[in-house]
KEGU-937506 format. One line per field, with one value per atom (N, C-alpha, C): atom name; x, y, z; residue number from 0; residue in one letter. Coordinates in steps of 0.1 Angstrom, whole numbers, plus 2048, in hexadecimal, padded with zeros to 3 digits. Example, Ala and Ser with C-alpha at 12.3 -4.5 7.8 and 13.67 -1.06 7.14 Angstrom:
// residues 2
at <- N:CA:C:N:CA:C
xx <- 884:87B:884:880:889:881
yy <- 7C7:7D3:7DF:7EA:7F5:800
zz <- 84E:84E:84E:847:847:84F
i <- 0:0:0:1:1:1
aa <- a:a:a:s:s:s
END
This chain:
// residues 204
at <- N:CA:C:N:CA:C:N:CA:C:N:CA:C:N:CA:C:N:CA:C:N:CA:C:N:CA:C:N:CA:C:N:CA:C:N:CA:C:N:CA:C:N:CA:C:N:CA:C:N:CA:C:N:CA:C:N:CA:C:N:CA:C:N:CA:C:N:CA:C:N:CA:C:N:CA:C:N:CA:C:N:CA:C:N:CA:C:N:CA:C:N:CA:C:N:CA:C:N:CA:C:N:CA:C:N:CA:C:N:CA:C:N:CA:C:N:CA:C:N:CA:C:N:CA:C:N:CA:C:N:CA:C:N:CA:C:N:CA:C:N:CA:C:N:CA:C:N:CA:C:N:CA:C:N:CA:C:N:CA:C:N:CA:C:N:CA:C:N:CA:C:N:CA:C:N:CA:C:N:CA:C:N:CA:C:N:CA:C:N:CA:C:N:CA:C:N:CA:C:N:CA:C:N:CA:C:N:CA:C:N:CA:C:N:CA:C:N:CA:C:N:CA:C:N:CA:C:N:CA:C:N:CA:C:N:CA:C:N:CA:C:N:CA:C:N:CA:C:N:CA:C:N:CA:C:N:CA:C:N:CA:C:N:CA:C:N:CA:C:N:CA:C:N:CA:C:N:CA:C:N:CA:C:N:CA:C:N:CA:C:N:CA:C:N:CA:C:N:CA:C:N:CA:C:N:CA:C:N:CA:C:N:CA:C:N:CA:C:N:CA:C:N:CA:C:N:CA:C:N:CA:C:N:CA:C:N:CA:C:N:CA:C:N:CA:C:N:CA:C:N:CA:C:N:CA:C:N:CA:C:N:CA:C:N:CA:C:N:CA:C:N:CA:C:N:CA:C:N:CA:C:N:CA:C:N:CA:C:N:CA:C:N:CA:C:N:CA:C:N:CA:C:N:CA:C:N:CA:C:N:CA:C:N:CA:C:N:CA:C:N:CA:C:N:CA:C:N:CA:C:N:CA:C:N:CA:C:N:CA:C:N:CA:C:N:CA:C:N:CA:C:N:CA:C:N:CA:C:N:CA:C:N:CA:C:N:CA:C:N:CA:C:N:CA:C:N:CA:C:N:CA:C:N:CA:C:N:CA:C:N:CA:C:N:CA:C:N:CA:C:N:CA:C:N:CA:C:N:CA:C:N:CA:C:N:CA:C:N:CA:C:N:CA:C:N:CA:C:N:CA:C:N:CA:C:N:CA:C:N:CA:C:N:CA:C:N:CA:C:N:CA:C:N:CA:C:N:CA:C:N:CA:C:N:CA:C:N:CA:C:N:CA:C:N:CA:C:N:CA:C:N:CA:C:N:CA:C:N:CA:C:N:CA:C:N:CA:C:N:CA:C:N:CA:C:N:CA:C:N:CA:C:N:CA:C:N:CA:C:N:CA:C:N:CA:C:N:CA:C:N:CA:C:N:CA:C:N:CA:C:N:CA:C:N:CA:C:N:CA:C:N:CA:C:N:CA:C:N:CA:C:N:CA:C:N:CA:C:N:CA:C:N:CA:C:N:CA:C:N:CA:C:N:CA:C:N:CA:C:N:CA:C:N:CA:C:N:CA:C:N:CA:C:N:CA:C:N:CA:C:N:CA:C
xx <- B6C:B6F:B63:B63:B54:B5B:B51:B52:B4B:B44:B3D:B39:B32:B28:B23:B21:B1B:B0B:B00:AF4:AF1:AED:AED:AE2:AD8:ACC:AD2:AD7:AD7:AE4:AEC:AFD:B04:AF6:AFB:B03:B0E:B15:B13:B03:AFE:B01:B04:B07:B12:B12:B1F:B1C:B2C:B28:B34:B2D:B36:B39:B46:B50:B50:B4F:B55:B45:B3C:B2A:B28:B2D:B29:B1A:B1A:B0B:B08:B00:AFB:AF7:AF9:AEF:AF0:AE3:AE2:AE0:AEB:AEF:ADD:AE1:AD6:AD8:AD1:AD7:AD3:AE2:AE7:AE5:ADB:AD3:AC9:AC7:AB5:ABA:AC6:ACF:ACA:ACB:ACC:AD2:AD2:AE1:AEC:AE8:AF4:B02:AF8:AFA:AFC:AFA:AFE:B0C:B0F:B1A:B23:B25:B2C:B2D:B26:B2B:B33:B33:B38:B4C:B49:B53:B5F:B59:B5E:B65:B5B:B5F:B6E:B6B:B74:B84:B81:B8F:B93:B87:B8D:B87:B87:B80:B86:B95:BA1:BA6:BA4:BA7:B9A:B90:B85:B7E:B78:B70:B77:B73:B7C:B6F:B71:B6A:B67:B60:B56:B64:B62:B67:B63:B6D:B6B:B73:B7A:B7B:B88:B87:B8D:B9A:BA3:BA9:BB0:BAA:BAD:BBC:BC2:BD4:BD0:BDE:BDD:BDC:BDE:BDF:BCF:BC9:BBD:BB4:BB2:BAC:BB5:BC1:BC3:BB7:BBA:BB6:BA6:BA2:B91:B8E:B97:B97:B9C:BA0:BAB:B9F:BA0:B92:B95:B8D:B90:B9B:BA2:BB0:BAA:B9D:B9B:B9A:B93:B93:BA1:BA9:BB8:BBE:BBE:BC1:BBC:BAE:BA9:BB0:BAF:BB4:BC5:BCF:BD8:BD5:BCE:BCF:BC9:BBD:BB7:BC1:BC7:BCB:BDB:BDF:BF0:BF3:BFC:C04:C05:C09:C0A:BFB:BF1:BE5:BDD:BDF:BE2:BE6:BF3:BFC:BF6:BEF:BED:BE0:BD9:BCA:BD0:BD8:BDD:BE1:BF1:BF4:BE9:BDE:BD4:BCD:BCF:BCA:BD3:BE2:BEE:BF1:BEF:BF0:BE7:BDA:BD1:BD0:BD6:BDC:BE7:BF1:C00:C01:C0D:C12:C17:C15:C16:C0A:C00:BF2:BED:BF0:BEE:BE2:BDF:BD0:BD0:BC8:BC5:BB9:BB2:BA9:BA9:B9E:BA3:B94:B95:B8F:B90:B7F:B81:B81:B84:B7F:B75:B76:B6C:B65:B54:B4C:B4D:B4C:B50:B42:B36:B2D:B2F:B37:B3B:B42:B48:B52:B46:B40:B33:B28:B29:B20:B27:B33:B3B:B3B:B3F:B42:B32:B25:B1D:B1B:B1C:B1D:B26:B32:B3C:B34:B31:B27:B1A:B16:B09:B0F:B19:B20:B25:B2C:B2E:B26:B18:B0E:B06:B0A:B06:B0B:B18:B1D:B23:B1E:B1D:B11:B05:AFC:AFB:B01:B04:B08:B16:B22:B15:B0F:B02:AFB:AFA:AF1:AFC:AEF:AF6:AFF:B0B:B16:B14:B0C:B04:B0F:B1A:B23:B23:B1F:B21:B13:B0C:AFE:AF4:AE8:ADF:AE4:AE4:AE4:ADD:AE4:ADB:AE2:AD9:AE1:AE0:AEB:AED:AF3:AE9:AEE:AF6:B03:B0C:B16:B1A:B1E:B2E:B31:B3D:B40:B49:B53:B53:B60:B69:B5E:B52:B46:B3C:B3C:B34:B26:B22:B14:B12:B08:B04:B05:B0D:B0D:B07:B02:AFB:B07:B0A:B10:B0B:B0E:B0B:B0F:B07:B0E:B06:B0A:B05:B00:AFA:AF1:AF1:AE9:AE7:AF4:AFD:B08:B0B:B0A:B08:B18:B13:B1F:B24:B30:B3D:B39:B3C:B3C:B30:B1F:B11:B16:B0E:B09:B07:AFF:AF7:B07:B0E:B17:B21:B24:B2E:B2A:B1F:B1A:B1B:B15:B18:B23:B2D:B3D:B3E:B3D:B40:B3F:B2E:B26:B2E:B34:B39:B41:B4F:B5B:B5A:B4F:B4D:B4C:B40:B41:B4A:B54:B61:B6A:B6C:B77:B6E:B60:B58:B5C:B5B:B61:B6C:B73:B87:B89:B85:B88:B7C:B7B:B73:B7B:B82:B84:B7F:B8B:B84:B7A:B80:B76:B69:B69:B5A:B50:B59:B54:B54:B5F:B5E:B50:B4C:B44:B32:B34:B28:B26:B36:B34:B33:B34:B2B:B24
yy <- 52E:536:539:546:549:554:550:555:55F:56E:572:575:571:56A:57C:57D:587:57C:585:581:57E:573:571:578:57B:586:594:599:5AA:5B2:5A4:5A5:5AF:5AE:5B4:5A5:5AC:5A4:5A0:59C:597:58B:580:56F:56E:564:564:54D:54C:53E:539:533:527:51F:51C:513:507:505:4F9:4ED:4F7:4EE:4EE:4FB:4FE:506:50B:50F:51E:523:532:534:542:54B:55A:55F:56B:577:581:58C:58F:594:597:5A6:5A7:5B3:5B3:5B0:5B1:5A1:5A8:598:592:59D:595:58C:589:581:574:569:55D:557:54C:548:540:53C:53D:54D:55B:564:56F:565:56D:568:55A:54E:558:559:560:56C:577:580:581:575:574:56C:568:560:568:571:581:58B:586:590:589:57E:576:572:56F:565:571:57D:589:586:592:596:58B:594:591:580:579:570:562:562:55A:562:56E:571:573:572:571:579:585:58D:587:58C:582:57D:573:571:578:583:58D:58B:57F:578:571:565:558:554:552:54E:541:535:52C:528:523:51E:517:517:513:507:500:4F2:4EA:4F2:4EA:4F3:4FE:509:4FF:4FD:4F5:4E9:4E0:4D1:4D1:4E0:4DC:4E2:4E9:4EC:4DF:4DA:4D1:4C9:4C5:4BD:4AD:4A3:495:492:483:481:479:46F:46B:474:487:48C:48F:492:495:48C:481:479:476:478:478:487:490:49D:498:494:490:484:477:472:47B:482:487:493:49E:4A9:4AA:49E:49F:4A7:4A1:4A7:4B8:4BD:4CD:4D6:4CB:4D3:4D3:4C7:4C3:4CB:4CF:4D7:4E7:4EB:4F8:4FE:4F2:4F1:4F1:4E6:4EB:4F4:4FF:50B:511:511:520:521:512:511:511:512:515:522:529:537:53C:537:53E:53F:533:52C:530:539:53B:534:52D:529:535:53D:54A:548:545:54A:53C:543:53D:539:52E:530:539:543:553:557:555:558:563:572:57D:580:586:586:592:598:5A8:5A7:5B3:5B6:5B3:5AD:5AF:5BB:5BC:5C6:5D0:5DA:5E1:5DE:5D7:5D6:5CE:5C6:5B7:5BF:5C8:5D2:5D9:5DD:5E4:5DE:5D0:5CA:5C3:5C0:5C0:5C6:5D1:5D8:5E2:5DE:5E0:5D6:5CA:5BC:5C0:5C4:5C8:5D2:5DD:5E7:5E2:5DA:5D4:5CD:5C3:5BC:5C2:5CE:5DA:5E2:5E0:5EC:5DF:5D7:5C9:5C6:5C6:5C3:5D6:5DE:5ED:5E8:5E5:5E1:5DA:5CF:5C2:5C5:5CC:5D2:5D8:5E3:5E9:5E5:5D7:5CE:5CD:5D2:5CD:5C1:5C0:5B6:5A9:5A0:596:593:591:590:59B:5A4:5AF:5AC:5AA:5AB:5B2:5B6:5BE:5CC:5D4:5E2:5EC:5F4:5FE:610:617:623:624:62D:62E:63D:641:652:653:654:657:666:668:673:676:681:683:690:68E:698:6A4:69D:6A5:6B2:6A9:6B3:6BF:6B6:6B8:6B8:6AF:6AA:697:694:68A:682:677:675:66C:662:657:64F:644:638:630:626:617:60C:605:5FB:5EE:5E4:5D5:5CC:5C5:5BD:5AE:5A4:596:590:595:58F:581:57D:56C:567:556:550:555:557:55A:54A:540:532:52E:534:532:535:52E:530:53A:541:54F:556:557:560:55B:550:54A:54E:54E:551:55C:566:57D:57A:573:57D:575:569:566:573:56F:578:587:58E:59D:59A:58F:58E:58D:585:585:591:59A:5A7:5AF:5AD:5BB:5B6:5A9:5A4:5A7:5A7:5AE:5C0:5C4:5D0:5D4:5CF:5D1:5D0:5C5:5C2:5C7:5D1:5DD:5E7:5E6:5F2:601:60A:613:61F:61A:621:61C:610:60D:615:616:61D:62E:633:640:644:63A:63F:638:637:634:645:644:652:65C:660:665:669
zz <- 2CF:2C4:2BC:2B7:2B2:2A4:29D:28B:28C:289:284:273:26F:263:25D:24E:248:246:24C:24B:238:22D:223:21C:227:223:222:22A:22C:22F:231:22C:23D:245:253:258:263:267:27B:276:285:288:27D:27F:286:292:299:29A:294:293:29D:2A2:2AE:2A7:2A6:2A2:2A7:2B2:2BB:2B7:2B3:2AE:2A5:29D:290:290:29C:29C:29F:297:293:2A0:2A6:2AB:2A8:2A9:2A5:2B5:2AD:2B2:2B7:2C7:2D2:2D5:2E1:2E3:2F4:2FE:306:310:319:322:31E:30F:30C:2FB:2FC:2F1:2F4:2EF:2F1:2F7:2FE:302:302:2F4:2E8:2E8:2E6:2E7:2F1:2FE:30D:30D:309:30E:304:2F5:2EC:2F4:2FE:300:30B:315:31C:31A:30D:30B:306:2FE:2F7:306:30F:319:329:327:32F:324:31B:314:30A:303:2FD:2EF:2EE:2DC:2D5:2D3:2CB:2CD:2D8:2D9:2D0:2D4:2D3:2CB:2C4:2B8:2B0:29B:290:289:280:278:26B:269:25A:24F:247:23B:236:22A:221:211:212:207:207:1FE:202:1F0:1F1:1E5:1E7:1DB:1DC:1DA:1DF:1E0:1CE:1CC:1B7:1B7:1C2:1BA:1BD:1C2:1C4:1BB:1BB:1AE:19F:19D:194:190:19D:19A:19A:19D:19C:18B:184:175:16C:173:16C:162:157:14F:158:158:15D:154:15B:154:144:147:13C:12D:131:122:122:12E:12C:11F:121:11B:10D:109:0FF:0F5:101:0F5:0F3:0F3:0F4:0E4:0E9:0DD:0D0:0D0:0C4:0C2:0C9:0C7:0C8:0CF:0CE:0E1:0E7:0F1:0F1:0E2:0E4:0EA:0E5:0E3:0F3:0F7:106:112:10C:115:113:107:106:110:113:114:125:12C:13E:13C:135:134:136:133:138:141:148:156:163:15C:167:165:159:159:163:163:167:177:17F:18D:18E:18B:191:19E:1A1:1AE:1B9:1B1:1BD:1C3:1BE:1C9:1D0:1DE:1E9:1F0:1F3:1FB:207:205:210:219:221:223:228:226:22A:232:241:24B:24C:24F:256:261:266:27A:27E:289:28D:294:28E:28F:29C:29B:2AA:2B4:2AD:2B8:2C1:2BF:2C7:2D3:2D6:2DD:2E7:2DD:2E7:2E8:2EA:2EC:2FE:2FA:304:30F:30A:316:31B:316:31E:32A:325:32F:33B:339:343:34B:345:34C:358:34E:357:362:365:36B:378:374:379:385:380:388:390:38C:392:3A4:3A0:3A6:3B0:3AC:3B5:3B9:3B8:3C2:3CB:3C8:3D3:3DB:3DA:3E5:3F0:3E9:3F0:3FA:3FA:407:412:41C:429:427:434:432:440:439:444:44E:44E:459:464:460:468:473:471:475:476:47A:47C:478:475:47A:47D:483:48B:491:495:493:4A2:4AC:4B6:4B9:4C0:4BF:4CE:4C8:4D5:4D5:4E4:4E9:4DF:4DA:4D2:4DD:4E2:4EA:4E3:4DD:4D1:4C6:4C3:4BE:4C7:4D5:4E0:4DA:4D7:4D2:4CE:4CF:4C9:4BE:4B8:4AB:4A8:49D:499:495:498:496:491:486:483:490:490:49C:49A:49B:496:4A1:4A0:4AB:4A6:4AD:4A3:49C:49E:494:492:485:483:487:483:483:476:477:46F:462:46A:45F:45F:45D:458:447:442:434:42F:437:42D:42F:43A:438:42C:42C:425:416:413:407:404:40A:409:408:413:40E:401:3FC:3EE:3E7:3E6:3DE:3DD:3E7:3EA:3E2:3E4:3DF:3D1:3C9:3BB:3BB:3BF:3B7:3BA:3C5:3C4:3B7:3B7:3B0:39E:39F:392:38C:39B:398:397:39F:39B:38F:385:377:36E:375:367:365:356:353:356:357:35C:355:345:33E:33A:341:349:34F:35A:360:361:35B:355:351:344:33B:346:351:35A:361:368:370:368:359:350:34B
i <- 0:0:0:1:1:1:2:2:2:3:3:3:4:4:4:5:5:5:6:6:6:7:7:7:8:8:8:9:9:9:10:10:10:11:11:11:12:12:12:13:13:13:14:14:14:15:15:15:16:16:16:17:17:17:18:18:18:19:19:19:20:20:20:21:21:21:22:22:22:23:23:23:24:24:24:25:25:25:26:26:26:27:27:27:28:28:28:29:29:29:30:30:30:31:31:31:32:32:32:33:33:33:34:34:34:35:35:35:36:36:36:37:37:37:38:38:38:39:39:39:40:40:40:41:41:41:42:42:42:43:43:43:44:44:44:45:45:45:46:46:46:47:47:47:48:48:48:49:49:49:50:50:50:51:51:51:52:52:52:53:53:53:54:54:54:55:55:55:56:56:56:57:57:57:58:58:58:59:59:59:60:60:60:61:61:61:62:62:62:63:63:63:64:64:64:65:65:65:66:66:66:67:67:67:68:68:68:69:69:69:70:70:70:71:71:71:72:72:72:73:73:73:74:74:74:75:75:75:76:76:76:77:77:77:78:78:78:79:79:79:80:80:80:81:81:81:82:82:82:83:83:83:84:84:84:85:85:85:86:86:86:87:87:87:88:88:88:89:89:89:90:90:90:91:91:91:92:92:92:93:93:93:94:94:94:95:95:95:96:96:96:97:97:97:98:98:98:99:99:99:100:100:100:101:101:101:102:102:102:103:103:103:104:104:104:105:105:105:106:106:106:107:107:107:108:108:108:109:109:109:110:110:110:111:111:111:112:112:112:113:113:113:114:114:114:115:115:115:116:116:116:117:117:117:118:118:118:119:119:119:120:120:120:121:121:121:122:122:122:123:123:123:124:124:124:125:125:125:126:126:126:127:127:127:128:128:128:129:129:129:130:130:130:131:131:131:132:132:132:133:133:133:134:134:134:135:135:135:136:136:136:137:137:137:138:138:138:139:139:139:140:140:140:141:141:141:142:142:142:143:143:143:144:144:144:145:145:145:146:146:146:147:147:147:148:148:148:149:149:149:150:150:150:151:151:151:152:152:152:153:153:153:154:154:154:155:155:155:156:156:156:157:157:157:158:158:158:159:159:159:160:160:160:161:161:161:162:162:162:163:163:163:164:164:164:165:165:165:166:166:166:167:167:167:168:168:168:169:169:169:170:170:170:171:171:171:172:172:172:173:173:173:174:174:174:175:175:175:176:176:176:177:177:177:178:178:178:179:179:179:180:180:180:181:181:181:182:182:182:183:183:183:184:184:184:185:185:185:186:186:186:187:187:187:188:188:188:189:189:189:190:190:190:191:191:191:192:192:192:193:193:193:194:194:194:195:195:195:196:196:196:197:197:197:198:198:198:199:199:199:200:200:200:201:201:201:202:202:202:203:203:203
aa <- x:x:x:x:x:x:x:x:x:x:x:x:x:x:x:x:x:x:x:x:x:x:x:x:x:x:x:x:x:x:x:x:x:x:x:x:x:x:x:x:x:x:x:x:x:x:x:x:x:x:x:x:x:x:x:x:x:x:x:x:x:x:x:x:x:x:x:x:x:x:x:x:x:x:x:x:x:x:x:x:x:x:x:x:x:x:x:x:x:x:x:x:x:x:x:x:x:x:x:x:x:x:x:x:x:x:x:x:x:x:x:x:x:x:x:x:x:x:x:x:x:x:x:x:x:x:x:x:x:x:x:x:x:x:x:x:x:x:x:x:x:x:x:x:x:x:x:x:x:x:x:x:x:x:x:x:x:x:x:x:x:x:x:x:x:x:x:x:x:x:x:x:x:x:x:x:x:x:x:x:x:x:x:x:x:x:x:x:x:x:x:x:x:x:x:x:x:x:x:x:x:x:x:x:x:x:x:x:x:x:x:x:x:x:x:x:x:x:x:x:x:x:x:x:x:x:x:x:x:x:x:x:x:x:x:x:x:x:x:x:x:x:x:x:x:x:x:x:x:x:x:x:x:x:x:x:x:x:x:x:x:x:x:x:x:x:x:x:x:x:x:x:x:x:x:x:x:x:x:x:x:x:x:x:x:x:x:x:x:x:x:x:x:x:x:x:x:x:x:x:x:x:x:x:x:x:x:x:x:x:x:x:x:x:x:x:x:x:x:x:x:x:x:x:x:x:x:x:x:x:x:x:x:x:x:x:x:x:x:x:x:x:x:x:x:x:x:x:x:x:x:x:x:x:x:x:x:x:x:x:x:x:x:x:x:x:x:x:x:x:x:x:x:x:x:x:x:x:x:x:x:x:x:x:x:x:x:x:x:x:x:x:x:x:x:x:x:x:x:x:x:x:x:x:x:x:x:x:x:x:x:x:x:x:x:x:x:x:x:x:x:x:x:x:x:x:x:x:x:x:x:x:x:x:x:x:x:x:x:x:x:x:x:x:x:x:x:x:x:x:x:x:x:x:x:x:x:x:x:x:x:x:x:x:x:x:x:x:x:x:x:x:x:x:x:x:x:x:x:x:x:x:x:x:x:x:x:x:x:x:x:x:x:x:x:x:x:x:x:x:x:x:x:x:x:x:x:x:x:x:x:x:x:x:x:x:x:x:x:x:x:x:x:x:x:x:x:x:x:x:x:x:x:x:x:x:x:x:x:x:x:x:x:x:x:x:x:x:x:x:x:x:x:x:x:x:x:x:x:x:x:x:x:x:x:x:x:x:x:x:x:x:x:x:x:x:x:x:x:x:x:x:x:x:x:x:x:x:x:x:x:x:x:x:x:x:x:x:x:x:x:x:x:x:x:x:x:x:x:x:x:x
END
C-alpha cells in the first residue's frame, strides 16, 4: 500500500510513501525512477491504482472526545478552580470547551484522488512492456531451427516461389529452447493483457 505525500517545500504532490516501511520515495520518471519507484509502478500496475495507491491527506478532523481531553486544563487546576471559584464557575469554564467539541463531530480524515500522473505514469510502463514484448515475439523461434529460403516450383502460379524452410532443428527438451518458448509465452501473455487503448494510442 502506498500514500502519496504533498511535497512540504512546493506543495507538489511527488511524495509517494510506503506504508508497509514507512519509507519516502520520490516520483521518477518511468525506468530512470528509482527502485523504490519502478517497484511502486509496478505494484500500481499489477494489484491496481484503486486498490494499493491512497491520494494525499487534504484535511483531518479530530473525533470530540480526544480534541476534548487535549483542551481539558489538568484535573489538579480542575479542582483548584472548583475550590477557589465554586462548582458553577467550573462547569462554565468545560461548557466552552464541549460547546466548542460537539459530539456530532466525528474523527474524519478527508483524502483527495489520487493524482492523474500516477495513471500515466502507468500506463506508459504498460506501453513500454508492450513494445517489449512486440520485439521479442520478433526473434526467430529457436525450436524451429535454422532458417532459410527455398525457391520452389508453384504450378498453380507457373513460376518460382521463395519459401521459408528450417534446417538444424534442436532438441525440443535443450535449454535454450525451453527458455525462448518461456520467454515467447511471457511476452504473448504481456501482450494479451494490454489494454487496447494501449495500444490504440501506439498505432497512433
Amino acid at each position: 500500500m502506498y500514500k502519496i505525500q504533498r511535497d512540504p517545500f512546493d506543495g507538489s504532490e511527488n511524495l509517494i510513501l510506503r506504508i508497509s516501511d514507512s519509507t519516502f520515495i520520490t516520483k521518477g520518471s518511468g525506468s530512470t525512477g528509482s527502485r523504490g519507484y519502478i517497484q511502486f509502478l509496478q505494484d500500481a500496475k499489477t494489484i491496481g491504482i484503486a486498490t494499493c495507491v491512497e491520494g494525499p491527506t487534504v484535511g483531518v478532523t479530530t473525533d470530540y472526545k480526544e480534541a476534548r481531553k487535549a483542551e481539558y486544563p489538568p484535573l489538579e487546576d480542575q479542582l483548584d478552580k472548583i475550590y477557589h471559584s465554586g462548582v458553577n464557575a467550573w462547569k462554565a469554564d468545560i461548557k466552552v470547551i464541549k460547546d466548542k467539541y460537539p459530539k456530532t463531530q466525528v474523527g474524519v480524515t478527508t483524502v483527495a484522488a489520487v493524482p492523474s500522473w500516477v495513471q500515466t505514469e502507468v500506463n506508459l510502463l504498460i506501453k513500454n512492456e508492450y513494445l517489449q514484448a512486440v520485439e521479442r515475439l520478433k526473434e526467430p523461434r529457436i525450436k524451429l531451427g535454422t532458417p532459410y529460403t527455398e525457391s520452389t516450383w508453384d504450378s498453380s502460379q507457373r513460376k518460382y516461389v521463395d519459401q521459408i524452410r528450417y534446417k538444424d532443428v534442436p532438441d525440443p527438451t535443450s535449454p535454450a529452447v525451453v527458455k525462448d518458448e518461456e520467454q515467447r509465452d511471457a511476452a504473448q501473455a504481456t501482450i494479451d493483457r494490454t489494454p487496447q487503448s494501449i495500444i490504440d494510442s501506439i498505432n497512433t
